[in-house]
C-alpha positions in Angstrom: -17.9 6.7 5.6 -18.1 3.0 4.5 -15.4 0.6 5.0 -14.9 -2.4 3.6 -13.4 -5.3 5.0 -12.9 -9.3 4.2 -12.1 -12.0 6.7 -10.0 -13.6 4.0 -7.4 -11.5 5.4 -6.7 -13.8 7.4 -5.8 -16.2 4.9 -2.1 -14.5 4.7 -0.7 -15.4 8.1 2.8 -16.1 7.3 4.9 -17.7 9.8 8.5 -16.3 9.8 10.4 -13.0 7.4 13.8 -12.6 7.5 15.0 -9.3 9.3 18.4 -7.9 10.7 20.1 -11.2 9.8 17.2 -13.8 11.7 14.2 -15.7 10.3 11.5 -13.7 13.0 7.7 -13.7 13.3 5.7 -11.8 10.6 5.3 -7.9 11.6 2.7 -8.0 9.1 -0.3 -10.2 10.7 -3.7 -10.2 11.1 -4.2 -8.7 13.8 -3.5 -5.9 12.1 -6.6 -5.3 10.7 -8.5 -6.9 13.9 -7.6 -4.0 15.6 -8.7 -1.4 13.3 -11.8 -3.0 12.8 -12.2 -3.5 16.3 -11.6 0.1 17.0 -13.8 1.5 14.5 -16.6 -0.5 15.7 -15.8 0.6 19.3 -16.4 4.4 18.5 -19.2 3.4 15.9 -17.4 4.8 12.6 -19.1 4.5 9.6 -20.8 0.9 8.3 -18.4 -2.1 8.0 -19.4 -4.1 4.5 -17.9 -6.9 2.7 -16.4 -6.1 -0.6 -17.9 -6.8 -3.9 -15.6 -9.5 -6.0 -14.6 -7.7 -9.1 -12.4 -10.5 -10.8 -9.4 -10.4 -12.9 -10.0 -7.7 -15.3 -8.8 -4.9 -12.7 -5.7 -5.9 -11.5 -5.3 -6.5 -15.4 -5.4 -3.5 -16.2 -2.1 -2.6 -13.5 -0.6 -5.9 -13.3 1.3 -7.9 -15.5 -0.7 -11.0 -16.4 2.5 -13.5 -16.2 2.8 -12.1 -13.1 -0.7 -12.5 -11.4 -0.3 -16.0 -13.0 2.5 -16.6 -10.9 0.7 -15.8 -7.6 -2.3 -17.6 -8.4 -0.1 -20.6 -8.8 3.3 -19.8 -6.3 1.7 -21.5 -3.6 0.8 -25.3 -5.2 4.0 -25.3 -7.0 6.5 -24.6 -3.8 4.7 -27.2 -2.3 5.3 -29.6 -4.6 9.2 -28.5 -4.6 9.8 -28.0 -1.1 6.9 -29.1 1.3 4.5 -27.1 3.4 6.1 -24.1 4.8 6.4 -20.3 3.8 7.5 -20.0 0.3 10.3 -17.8 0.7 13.3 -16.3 -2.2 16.5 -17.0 -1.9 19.0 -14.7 -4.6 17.5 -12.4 -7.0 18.7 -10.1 -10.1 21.9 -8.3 -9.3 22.9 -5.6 -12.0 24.3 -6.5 -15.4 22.1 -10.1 -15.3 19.5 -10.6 -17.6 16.1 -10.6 -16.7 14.5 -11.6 -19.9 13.9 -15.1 -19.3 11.4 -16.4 -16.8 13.2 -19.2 -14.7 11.1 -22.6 -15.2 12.1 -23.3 -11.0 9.6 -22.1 -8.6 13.0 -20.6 -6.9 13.8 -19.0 -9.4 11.0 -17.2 -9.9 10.3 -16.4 -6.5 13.6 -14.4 -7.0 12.4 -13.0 -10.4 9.3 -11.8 -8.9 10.3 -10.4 -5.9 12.7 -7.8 -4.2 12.8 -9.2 -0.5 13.1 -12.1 2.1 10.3 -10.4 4.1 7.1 -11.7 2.6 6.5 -15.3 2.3 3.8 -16.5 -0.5 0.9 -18.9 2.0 -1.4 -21.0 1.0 -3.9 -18.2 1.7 -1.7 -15.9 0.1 -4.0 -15.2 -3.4 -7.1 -15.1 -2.0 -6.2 -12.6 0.9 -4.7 -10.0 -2.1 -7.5 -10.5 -4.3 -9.8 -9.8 -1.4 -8.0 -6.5 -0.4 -7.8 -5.8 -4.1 -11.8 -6.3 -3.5 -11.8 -3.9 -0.7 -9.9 -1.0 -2.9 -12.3 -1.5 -6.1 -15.5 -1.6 -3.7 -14.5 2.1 -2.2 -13.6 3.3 -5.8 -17.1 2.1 -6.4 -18.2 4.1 -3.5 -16.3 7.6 -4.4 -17.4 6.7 -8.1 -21.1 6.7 -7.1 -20.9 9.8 -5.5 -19.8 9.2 -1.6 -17.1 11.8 -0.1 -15.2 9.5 1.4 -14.8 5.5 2.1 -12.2 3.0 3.5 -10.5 0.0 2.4 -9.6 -1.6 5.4 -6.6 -3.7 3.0 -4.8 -6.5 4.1 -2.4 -7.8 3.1 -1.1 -3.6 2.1 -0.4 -2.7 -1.5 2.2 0.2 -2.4 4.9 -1.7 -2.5 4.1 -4.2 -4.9 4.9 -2.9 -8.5 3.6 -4.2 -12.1 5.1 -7.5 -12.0 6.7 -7.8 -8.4 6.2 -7.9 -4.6 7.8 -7.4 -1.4 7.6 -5.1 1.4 4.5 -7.9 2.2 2.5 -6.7 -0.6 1.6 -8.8 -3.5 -1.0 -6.3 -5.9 -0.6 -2.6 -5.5 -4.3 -1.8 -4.0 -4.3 1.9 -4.6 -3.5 2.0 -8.0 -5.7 -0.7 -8.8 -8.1 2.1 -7.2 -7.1 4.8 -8.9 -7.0 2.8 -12.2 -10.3 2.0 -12.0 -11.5 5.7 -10.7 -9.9 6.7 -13.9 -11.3 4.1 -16.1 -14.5 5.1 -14.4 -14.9 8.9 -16.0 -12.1 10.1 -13.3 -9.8 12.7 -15.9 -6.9 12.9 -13.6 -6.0 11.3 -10.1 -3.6 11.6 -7.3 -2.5 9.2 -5.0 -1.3 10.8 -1.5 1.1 7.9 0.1 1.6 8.6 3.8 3.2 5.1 4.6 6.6 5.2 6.6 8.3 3.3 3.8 7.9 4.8 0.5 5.8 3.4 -2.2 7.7 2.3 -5.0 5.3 -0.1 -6.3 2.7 2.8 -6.7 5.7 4.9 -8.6 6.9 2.3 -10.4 3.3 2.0 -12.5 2.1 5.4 -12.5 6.1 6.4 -13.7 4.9 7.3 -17.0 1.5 8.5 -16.6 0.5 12.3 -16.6 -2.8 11.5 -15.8 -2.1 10.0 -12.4 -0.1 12.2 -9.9 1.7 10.4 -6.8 2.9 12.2 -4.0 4.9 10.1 -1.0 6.0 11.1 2.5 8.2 8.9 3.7 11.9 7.9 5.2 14.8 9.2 3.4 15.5 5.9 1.1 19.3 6.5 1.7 18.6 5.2 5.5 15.4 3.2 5.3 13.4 0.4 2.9 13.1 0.7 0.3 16.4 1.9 -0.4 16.6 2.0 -3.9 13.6 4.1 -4.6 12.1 7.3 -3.3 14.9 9.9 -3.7 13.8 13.7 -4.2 15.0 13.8 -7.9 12.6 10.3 -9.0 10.1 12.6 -10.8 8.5 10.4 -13.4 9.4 10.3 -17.1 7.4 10.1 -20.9 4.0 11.7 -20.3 4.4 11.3 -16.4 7.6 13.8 -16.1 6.5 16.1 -13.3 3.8 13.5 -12.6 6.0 11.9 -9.7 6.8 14.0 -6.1 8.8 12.5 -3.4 9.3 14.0 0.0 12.1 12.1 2.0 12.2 12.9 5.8 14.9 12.4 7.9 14.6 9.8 10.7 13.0 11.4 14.0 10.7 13.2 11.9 8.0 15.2 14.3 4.7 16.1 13.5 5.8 20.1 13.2 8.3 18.9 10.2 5.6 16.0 8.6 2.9 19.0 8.8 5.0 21.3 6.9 5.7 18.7 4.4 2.0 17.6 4.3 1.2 20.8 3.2 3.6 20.9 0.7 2.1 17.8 -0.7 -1.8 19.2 -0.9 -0.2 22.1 -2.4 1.0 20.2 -5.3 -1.6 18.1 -5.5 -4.5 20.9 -5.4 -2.4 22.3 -8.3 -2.3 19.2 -10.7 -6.6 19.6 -10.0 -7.2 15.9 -10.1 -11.2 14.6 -9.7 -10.6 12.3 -6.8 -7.8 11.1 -4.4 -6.7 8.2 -3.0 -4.7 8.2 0.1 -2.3 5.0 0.8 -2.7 4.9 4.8 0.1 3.5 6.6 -0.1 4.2 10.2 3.8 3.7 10.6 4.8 6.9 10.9 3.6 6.6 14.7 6.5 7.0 17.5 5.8 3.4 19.0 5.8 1.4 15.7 8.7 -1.4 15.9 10.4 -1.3 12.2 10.0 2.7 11.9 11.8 5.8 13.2 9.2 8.8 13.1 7.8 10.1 16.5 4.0 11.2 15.4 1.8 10.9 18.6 -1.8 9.7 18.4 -3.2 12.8 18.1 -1.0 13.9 15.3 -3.5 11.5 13.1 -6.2 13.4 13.9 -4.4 16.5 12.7 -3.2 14.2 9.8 -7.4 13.6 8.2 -8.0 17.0 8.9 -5.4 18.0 6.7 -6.0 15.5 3.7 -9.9 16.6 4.0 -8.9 20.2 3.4 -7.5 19.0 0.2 -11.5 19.2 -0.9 -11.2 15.8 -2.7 -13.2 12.8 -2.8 -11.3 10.3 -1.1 -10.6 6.9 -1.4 -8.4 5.9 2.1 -6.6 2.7 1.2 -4.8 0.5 4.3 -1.1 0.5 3.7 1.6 -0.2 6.8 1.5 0.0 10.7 3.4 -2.2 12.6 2.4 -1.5 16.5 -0.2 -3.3 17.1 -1.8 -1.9 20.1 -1.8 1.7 19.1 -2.9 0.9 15.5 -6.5 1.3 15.6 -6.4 4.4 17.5 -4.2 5.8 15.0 -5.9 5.0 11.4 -9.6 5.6 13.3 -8.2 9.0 13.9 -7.2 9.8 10.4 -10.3 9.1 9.5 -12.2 11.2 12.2 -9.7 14.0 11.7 -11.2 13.9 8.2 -14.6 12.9 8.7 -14.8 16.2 11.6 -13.3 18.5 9.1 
């Protein structure tokens, strides 16, 4: 299996997110991906390559461009405002306000644009997403030319950025740039499998109306846990995408006998809709250890995890999503991917 990772990664090192009420060092950091990338060359998985730059066009095709023009340009123009710290929001849209006009303040737009205090805009902050946006488009390159498998080892993660938002610390949506591009490839029909923690309601929120994309998401029951306001059983997609869209909320102190009987449920479906190819959002959160999640998966439960997602029979495109214990984290994704690679 290739993976493909970029030391500008490390260009998004934000200092400081706001969470339970205190400004607090950022869960999401890079040694997050050090770790995995240390571990898989530890064990000697697969061949580590830099991605391919792919440009603009891609995240085109998922993003809005207004938006993506506000990223490129978030960073010089809170400067300018407010000095050299972490550009962080300060109110956004409540119901019954109107979102139709773009503020002309860099404030207001950080608001406009985003759904959370947690993920300050960096200097760095473009050129690490376009670079994991690199990483996802040179593993759809991979699956495209005919590999079983590859990994984009993405950071910063992607499934909770939507079409013309971010938060959650993602800023473009990585695996539906990948899918987008699998399909605009010669892929009829794709599913993305979203085993993150925390569901992805950036990957729903584009592939909403599209029947030729299937998602599927594990995760937290959104009446306890972020994202809150998205990820409910009855969120099923609408237009051509009705029936297109499955959540599978899980209570807190999910186990791996539960997530298993769930997974399966999830490969069911997802063998049924017959898609060409799969990508796989990989967040390692749902681990018993990790600091801002409430599922007790063990180590080993990983392993069990790939083997699993491999007997969905699928080319498959792992892309890096959440994980927030450090230390255990490269055990834990290295074993997906050796649960898969074994099966």
């Amino acid at each position: 299996m290739i993976v493909f990772y970029s030391e500008e990664h490390r260009l998004q090192s934000g200092r400081s997110e706001l969470n339970d009420g205190q400004l607090v060092p950022c869960y999401e950091k890079p040694a997050r991906a050090d770790i995995v990338r240390n571990r898989l060359d530890a064990i000697g998985f697969g061949s580590v390559r830099a991605p391919e730059p792919h440009g603009l066009t891609p995240l085109e095709r998922v993003h809005d461009v207004g938006y993506l023009a506000f990223l490129q340009n978030a960073w010089g123009e809170w400067v300018q405002e407010h000095g050299d710290w972490d550009a962080l929001p300060l109110n956004w849209v409540a119901p019954g306000m109107h979102r139709r006009v773009v503020p002309r303040s860099i404030d207001g737009r950080l608001g406009y644009y985003s759904f959370d205090a947690g993920t300050p805009i960096t200097a760095g902050t473009w050129r690490a997403a376009t670079s994991a946006a690199d990483s996802a488009l040179s593993g759809a390159d991979r699956i495209r030319a005919g590999d079983r498998s590859a990994f984009a080892l993405c950071r910063p993660p992607g499934h909770h950025a939507g079409k013309a938002f971010y938060g959650g610390y993602c800023f473009l949506n990585n695996a539906a740039i990948a899918a987008q591009s699998l399909r605009d490839g010669g892929a009829a029909r794709v599913a993305v499998l979203d085993v993150d923690y925390h569901h992805g309601n950036g990957t729903q929120e584009i592939l909403w109306e599209r029947g030729d994309a299937l998602f599927v998401s594990l995760h937290a029951d959104p009446v306890d846990e972020f994202p809150y306001f998205s990820g409910h059983a009855d969120e099923t997609g609408a237009g051509a995408g009705e029936g297109a869209n499955l959540n599978l909320p899980l209570p807190w102190g999910t186990d791996w006998a539960a997530y298993a009987e769930t997974l399966d449920v999830a490969a069911r479906r997802i063998r049924a809709f017959a898609p060409d190819v799969l990508v796989v959002s990989l967040g390692a959160d749902t681990y018993g250890g990790d600091p801002i999640s409430r599922f007790r998966l063990l180590s080993e439960d990983f392993l069990r995890m790939g083997a699993a997602i491999a007997g969905i029979g699928l080319p498959t495109l792992f892309v890096m999503e959440g994980g927030y214990a450090v230390d255990d984290l490269g055990v834990n994704v290295a074993n997906v991917l050796t649960g898969f690679e074994d099966s």
